[in-house]
C-alpha positions, 0 to 999 in steps of 0.5 A, spaced: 259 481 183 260 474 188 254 472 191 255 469 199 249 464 201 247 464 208 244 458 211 239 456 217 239 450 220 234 447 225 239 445 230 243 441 225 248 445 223 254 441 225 251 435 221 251 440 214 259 442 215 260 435 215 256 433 209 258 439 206 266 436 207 265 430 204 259 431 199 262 437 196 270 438 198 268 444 202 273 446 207 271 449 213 274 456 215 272 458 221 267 457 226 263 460 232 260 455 237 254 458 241 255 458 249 251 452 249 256 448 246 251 445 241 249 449 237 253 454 233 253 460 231 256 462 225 261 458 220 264 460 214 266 454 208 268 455 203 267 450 195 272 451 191 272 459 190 265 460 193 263 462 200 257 459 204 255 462 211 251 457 216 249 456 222 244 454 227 237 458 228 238 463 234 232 465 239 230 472 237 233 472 230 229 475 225 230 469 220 229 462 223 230 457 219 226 454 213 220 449 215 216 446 212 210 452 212 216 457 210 221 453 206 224 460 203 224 467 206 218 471 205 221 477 205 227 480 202 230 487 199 235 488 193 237 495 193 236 498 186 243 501 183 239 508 181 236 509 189 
């Protein structure tokens, strides 16, 4: 079963594609610019056979970007097979 990391960045989204295009060879699939123009509001890569989802921290999203009081999601569901 794949699994697909989704990242949230603090306005820096832009500035992690490009690293992860030079660091890692990523390829870029698609991107969704936010109205704003400067922020981005989804983005696919993918690294080698793998695929990662980014994008920059919205207003009202359930799940902001990690800080430094947050460096993780605090809550997370993973259902069970049996339920």
């Amino acid at each position: 079963m794949p699994v697909t990391p989704y990242l949230i960045f603090d306005g820096r989204c832009e500035e992690a594609l490009d690293f992860y295009k030079k660091a890692l060879g990523a390829t870029e699939v698609s991107r969704m610019p936010a109205p704003d123009g400067k922020s981005i509001w989804h983005a696919e890569l993918r690294i080698g056979d793998s695929v990662v989802y980014v994008n920059d921290e919205m207003p009202g999203m359930s799940r902001p970007a990690p800080d430094a009081a947050h460096p993780a999601p605090e809550k997370e569901h993973v259902a069970n097979q049996h339920d």
